[in-house]
mmCIF file as gemmi writes it, N, C-alpha and C atoms, coordinates in Angstrom:
data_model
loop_
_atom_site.group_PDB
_atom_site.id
_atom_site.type_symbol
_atom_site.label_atom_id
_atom_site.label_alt_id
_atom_site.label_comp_id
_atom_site.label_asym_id
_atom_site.label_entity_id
_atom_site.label_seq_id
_atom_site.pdbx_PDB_ins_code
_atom_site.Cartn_x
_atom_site.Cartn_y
_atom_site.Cartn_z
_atom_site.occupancy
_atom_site.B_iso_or_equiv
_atom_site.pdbx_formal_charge
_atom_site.auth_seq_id
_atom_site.auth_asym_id
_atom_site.pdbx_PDB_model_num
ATOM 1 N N . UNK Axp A 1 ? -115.222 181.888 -28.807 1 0 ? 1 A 1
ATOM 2 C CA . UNK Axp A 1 ? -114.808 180.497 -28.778 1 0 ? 1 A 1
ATOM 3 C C . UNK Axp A 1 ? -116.021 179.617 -28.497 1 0 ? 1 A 1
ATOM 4 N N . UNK Axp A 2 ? -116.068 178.521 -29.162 1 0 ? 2 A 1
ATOM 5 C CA . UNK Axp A 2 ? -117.286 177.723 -28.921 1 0 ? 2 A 1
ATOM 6 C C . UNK Axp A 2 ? -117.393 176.591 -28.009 1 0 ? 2 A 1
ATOM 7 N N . UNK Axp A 3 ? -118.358 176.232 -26.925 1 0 ? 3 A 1
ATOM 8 C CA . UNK Axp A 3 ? -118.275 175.697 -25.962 1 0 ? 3 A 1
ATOM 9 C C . UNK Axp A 3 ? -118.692 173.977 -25.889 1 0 ? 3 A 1
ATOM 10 N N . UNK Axp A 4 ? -118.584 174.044 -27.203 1 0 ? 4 A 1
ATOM 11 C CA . UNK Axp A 4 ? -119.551 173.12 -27.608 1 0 ? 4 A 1
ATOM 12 C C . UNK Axp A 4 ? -118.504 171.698 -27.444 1 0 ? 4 A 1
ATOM 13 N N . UNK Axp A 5 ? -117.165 171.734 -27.391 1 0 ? 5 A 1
ATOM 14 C CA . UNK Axp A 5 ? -116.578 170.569 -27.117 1 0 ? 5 A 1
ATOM 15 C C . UNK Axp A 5 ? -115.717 170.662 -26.014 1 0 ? 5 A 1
ATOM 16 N N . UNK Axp A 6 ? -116.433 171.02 -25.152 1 0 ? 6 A 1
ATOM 17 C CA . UNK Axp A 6 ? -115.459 170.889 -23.506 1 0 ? 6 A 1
ATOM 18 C C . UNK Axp A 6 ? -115.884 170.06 -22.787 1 0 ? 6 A 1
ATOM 19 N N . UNK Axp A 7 ? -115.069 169.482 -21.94 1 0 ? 7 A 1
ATOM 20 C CA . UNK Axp A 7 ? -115.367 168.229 -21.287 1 0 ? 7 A 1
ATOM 21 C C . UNK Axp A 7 ? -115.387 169.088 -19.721 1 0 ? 7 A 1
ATOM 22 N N . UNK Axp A 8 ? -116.381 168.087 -19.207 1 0 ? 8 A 1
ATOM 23 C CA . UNK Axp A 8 ? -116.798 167.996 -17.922 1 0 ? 8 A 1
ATOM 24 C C . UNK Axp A 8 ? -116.862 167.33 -16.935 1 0 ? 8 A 1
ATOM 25 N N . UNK Axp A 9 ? -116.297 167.626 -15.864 1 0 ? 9 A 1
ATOM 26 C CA . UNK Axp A 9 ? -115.456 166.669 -15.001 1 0 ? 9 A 1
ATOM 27 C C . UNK Axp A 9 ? -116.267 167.312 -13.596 1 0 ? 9 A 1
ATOM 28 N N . UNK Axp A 10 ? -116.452 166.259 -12.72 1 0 ? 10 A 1
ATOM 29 C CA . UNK Axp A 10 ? -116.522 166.566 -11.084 1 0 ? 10 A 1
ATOM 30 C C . UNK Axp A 10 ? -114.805 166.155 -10.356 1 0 ? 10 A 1
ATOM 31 N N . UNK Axp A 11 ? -114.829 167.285 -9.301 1 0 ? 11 A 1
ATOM 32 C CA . UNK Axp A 11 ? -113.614 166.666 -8.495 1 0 ? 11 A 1
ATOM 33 C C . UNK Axp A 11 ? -113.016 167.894 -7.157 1 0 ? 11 A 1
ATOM 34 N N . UNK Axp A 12 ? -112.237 167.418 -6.373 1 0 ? 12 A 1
ATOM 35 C CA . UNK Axp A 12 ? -112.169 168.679 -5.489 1 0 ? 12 A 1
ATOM 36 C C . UNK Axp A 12 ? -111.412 168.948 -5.248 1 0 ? 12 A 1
ATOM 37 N N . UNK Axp A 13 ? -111.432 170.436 -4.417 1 0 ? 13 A 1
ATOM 38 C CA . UNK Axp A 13 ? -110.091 171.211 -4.692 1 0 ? 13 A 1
ATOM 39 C C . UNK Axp A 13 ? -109.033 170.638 -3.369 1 0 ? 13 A 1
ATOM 40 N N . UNK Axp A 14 ? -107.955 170.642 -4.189 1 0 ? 14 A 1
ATOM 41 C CA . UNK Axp A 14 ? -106.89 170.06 -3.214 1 0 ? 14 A 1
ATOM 42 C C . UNK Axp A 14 ? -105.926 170.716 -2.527 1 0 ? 14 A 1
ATOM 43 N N . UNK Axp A 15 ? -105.726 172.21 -3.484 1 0 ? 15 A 1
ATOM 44 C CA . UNK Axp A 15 ? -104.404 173.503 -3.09 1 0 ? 15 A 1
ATOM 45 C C . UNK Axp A 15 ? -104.953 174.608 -3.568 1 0 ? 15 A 1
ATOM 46 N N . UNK Axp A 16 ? -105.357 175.91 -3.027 1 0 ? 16 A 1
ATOM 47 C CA . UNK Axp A 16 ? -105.835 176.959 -3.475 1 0 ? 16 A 1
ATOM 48 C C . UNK Axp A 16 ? -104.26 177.833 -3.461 1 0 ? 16 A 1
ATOM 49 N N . UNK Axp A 17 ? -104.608 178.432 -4.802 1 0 ? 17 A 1
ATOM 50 C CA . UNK Axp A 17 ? -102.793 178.783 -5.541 1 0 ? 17 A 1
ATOM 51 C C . UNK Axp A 17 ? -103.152 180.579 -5.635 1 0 ? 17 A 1
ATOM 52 N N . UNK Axp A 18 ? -101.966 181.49 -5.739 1 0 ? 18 A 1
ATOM 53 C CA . UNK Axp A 18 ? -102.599 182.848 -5.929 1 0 ? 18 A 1
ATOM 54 C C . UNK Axp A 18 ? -103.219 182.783 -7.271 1 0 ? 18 A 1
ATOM 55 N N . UNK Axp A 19 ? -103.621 183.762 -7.566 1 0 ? 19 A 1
ATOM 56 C CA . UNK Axp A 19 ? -104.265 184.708 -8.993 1 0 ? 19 A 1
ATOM 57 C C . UNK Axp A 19 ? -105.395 183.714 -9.068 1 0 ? 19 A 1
ATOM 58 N N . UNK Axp A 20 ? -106.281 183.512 -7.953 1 0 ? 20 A 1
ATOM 59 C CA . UNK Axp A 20 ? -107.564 182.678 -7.974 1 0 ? 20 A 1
ATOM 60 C C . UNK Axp A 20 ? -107.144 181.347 -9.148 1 0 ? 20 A 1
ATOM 61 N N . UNK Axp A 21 ? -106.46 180.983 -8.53 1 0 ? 21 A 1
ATOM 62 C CA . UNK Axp A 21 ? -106.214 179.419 -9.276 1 0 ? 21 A 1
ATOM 63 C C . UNK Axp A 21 ? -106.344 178.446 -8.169 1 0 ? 21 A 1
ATOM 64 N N . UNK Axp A 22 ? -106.324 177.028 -8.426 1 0 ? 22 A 1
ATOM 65 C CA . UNK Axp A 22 ? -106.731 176.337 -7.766 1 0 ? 22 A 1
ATOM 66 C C . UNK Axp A 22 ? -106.25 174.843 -8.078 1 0 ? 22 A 1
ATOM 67 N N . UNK Axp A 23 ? -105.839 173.971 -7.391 1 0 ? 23 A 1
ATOM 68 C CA . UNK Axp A 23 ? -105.187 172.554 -8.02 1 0 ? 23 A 1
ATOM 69 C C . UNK Axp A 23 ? -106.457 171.765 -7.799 1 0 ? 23 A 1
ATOM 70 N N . UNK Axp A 24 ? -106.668 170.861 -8.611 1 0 ? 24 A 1
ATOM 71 C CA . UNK Axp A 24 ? -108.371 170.343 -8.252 1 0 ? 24 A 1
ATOM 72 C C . UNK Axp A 24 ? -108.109 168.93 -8.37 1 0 ? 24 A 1
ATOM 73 N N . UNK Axp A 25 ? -108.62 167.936 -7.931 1 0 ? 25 A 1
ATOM 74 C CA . UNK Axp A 25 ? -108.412 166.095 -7.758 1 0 ? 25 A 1
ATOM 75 C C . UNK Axp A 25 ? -109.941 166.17 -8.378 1 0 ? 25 A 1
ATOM 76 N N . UNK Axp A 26 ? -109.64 165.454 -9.975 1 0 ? 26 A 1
ATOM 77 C CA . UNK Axp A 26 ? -110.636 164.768 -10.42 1 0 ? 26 A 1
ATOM 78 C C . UNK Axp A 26 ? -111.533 163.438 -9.604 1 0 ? 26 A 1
ATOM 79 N N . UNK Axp A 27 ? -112.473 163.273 -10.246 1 0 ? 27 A 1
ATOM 80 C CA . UNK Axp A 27 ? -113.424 161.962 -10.083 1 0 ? 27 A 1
ATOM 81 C C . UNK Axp A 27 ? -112.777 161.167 -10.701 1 0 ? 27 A 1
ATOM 82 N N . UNK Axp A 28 ? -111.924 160.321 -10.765 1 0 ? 28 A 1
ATOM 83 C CA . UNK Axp A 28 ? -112.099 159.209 -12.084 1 0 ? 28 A 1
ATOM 84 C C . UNK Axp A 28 ? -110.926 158.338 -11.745 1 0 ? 28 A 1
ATOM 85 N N . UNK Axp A 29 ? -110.522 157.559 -12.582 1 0 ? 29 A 1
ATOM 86 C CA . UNK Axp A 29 ? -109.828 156.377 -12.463 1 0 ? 29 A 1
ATOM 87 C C . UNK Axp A 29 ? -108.34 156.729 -11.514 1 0 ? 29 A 1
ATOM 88 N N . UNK Axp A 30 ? -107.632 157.656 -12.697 1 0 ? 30 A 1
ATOM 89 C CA . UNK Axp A 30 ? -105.993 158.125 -11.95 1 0 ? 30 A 1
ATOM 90 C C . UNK Axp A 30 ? -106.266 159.046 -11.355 1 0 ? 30 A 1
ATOM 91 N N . UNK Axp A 31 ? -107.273 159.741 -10.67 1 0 ? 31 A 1
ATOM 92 C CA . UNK Axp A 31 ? -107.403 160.89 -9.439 1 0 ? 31 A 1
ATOM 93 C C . UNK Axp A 31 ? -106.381 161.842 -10.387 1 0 ? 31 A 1
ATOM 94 N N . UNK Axp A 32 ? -106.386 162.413 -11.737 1 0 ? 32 A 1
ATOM 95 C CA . UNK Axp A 32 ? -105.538 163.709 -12.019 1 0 ? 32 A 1
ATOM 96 C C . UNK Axp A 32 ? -105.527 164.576 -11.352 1 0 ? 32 A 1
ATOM 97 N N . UNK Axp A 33 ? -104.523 165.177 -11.363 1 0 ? 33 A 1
ATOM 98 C CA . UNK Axp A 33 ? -104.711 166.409 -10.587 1 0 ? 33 A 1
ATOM 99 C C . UNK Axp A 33 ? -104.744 167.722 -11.718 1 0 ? 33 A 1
ATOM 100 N N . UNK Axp A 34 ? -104.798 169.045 -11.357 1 0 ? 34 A 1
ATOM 101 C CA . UNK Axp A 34 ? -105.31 169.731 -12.537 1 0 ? 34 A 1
ATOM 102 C C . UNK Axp A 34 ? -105.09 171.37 -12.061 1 0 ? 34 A 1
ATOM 103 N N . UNK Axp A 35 ? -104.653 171.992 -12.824 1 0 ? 35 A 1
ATOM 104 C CA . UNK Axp A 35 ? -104.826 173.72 -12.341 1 0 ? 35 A 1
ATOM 105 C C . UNK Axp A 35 ? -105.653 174.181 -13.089 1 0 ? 35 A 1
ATOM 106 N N . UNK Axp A 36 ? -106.478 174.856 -12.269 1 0 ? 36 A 1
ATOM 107 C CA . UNK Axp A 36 ? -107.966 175.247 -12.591 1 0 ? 36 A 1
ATOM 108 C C . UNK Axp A 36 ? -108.126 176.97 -12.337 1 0 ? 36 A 1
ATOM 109 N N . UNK Axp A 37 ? -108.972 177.75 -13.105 1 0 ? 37 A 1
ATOM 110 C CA . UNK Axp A 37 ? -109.193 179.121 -12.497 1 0 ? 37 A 1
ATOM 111 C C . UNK Axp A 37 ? -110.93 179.032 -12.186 1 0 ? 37 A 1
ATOM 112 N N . UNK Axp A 38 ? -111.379 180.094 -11.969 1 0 ? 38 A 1
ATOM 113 C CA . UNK Axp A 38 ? -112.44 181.087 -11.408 1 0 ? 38 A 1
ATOM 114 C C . UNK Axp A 38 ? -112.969 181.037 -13.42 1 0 ? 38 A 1
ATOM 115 N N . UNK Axp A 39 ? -113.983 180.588 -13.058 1 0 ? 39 A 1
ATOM 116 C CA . UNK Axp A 39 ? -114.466 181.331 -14.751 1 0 ? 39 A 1
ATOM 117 C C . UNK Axp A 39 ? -116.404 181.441 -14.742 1 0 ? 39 A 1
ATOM 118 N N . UNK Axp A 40 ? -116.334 182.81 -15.737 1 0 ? 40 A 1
ATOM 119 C CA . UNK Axp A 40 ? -117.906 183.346 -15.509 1 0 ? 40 A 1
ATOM 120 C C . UNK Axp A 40 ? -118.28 183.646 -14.387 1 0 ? 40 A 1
ATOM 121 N N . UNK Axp A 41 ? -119.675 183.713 -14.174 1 0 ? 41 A 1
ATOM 122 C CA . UNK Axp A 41 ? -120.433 183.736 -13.499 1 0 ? 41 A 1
ATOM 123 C C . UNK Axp A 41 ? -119.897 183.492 -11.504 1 0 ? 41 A 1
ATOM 124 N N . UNK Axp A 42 ? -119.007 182.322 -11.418 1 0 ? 42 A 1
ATOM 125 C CA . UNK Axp A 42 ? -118.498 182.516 -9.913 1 0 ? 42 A 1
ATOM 126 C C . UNK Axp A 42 ? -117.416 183.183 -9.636 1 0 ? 42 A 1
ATOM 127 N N . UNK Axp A 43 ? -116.715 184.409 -10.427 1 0 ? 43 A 1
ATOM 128 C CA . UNK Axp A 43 ? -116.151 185.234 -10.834 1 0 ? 43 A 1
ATOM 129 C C . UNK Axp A 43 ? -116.472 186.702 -10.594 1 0 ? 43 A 1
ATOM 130 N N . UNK Axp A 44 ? -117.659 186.79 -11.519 1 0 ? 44 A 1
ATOM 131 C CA . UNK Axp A 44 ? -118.836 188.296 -11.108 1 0 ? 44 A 1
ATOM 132 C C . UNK Axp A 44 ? -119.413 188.404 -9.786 1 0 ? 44 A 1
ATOM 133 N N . UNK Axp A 45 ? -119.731 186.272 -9.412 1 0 ? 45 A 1
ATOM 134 C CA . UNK Axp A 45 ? -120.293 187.521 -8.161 1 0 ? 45 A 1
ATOM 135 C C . UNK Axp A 45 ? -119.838 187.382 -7.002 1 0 ? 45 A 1
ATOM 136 N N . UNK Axp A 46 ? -118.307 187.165 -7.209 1 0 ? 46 A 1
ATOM 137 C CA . UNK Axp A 46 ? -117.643 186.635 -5.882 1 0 ? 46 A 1
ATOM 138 C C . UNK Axp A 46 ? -117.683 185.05 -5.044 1 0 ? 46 A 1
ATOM 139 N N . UNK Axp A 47 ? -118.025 184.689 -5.713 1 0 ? 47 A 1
ATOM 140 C CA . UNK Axp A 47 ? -118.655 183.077 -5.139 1 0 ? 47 A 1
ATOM 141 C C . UNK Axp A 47 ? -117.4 182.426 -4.662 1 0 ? 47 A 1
ATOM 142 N N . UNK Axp A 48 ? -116.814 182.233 -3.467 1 0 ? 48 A 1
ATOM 143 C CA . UNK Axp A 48 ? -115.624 181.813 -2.966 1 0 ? 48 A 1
ATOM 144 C C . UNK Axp A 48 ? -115.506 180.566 -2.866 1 0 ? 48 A 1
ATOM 145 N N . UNK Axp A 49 ? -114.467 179.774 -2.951 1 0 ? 49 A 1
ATOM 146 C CA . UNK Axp A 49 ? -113.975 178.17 -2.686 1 0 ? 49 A 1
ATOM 147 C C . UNK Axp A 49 ? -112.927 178.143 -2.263 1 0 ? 49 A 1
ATOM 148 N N . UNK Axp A 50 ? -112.903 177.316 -1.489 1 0 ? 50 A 1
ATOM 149 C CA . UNK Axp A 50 ? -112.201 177.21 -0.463 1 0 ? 50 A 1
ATOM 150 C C . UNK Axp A 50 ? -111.816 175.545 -0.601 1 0 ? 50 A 1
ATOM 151 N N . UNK Axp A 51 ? -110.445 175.233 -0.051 1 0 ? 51 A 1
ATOM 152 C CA . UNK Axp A 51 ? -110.239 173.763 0.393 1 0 ? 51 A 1
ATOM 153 C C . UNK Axp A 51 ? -110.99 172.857 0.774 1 0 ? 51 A 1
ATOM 154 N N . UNK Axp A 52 ? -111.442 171.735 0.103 1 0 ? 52 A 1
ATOM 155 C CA . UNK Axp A 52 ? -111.998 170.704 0.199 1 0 ? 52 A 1
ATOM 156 C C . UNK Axp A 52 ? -113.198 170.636 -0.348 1 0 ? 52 A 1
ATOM 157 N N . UNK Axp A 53 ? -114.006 171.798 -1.253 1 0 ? 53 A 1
ATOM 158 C CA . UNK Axp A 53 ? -115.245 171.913 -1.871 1 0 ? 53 A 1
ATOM 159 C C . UNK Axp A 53 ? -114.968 171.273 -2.802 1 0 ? 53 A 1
ATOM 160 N N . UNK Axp A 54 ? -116.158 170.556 -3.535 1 0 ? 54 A 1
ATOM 161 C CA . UNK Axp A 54 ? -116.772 169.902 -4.42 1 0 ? 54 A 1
ATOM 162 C C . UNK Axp A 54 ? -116.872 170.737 -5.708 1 0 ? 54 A 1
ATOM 163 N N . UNK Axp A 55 ? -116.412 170.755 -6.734 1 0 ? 55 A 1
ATOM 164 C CA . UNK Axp A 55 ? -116.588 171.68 -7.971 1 0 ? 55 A 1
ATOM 165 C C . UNK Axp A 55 ? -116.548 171.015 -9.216 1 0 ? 55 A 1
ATOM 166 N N . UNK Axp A 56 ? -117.429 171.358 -10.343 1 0 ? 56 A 1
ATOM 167 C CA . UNK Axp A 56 ? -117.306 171.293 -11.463 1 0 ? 56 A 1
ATOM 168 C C . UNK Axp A 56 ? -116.183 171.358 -12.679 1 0 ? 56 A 1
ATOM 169 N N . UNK Axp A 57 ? -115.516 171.303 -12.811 1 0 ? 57 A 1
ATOM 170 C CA . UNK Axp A 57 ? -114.705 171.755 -14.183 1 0 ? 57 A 1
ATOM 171 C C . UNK Axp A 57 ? -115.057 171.412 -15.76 1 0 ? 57 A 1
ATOM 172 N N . UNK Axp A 58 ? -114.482 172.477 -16.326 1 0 ? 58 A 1
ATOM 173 C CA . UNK Axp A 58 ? -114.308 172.451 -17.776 1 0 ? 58 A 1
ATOM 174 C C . UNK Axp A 58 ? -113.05 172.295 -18.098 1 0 ? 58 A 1
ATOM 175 N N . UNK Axp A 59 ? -113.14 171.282 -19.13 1 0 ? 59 A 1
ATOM 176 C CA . UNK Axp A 59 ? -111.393 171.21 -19.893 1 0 ? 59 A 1
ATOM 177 C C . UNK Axp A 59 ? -111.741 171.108 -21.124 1 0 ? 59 A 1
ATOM 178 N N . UNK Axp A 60 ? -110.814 171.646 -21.742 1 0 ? 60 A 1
ATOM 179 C CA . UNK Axp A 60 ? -110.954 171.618 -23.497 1 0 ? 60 A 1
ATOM 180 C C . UNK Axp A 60 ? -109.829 170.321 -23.918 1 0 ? 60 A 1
ATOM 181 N N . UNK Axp A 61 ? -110.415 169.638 -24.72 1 0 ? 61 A 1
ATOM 182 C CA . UNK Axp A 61 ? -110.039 168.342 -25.424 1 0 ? 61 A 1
ATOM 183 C C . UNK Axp A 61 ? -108.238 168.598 -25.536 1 0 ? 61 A 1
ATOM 184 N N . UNK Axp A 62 ? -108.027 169.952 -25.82 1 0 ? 62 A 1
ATOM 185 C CA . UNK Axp A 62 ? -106.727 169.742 -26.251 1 0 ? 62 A 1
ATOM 186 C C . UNK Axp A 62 ? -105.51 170.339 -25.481 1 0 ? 62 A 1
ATOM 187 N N . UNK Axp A 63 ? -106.149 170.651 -24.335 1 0 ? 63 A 1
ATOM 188 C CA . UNK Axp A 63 ? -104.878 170.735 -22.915 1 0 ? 63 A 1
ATOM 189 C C . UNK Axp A 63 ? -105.748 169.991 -21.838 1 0 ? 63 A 1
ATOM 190 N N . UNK Axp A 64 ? -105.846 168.942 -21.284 1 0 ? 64 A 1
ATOM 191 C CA . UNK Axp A 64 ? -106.106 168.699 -20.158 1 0 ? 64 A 1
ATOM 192 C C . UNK Axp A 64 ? -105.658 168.497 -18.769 1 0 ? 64 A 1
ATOM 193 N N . UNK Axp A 65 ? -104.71 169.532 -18.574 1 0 ? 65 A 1
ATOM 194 C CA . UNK Axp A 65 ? -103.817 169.611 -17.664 1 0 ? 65 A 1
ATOM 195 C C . UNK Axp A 65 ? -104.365 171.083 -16.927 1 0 ? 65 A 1
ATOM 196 N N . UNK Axp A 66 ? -105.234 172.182 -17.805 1 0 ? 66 A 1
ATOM 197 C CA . UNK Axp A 66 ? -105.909 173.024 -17.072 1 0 ? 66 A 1
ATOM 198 C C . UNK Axp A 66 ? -107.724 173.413 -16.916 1 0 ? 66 A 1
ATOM 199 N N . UNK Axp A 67 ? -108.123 173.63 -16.933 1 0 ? 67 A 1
ATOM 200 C CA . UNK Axp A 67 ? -109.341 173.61 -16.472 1 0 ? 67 A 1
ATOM 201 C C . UNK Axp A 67 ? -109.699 175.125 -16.494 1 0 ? 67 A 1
ATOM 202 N N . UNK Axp A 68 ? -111.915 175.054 -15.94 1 0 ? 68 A 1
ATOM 203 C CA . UNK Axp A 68 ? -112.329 176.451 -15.531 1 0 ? 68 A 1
ATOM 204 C C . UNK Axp A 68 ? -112.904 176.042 -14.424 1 0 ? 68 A 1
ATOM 205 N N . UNK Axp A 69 ? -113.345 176.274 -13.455 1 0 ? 69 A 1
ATOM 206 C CA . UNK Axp A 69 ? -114.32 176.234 -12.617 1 0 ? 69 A 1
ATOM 207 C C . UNK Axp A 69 ? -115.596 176.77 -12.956 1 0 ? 69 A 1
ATOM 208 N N . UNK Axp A 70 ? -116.332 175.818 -13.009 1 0 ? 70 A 1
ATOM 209 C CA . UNK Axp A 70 ? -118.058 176.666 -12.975 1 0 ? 70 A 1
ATOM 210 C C . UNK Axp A 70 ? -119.136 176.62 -12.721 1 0 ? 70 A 1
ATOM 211 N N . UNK Axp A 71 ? -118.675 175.756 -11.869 1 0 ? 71 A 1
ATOM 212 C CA . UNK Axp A 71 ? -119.723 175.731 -10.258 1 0 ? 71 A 1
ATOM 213 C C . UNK Axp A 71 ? -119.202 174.942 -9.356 1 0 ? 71 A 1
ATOM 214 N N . UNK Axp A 72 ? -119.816 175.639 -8.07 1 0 ? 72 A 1
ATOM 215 C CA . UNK Axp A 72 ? -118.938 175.1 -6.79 1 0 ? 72 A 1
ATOM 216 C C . UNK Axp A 72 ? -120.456 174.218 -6.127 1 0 ? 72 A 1
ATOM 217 N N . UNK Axp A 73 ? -120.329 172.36 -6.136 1 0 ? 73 A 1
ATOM 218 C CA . UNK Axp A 73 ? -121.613 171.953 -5.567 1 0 ? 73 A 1
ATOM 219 C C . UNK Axp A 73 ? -121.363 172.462 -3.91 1 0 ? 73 A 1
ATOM 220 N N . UNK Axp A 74 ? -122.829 172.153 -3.172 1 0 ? 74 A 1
ATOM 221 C CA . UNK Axp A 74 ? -123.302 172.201 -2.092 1 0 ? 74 A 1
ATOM 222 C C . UNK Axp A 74 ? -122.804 171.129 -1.296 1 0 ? 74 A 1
C-alpha cells in the first residue's frame, strides 16, 4: 500500500483501549477524537504510551475516524 497520501496529524491520547488501541484528541479546530493503533516501528520495539502523551498520527484520506500511531513526541 502506498504511503504517499496519508495525512498527518499531532494530538493526544485521551483513553488507552485493549488490543493496543488508543482514542487520541487531535490538534485542530473540532478537537476530533479518533481510534488509533500501535503501527511499525513503536510496535517492534515495544515503545509504550500511556495517557496523556503527545503522538503523531496517520490517517488515510478515506476513513478518518481511525488512525496509526508513529511516533510518540517527548
Amino acid at each position: 500500500m502506498a504511503k504517499d497520501n496519508v495525512i498527518e496529524m499531532t494530538g493526544v491520547v485521551d483513553e488507552v483501549l485493549p488490543n493496543a488501541m488508543f482514542r487520541v484528541v487531535l490538534n485542530n479546530e473540532q478537537q476530533t477524537k479518533i481510534t488509533a493503533t500501535i503501527g511499525g516501528k513503536l510496535r517492534q520495539n515495544n515503545i509504550r504510551i500511556l495517557l496523556g502523551d503527545s503522538v503523531e498520527v496517520e490517517m488515510s484520506p478515506y476513513d478518518l475516524t481511525r488512525g496509526r500511531v508513529v511516533y510518540r513526541n517527548k
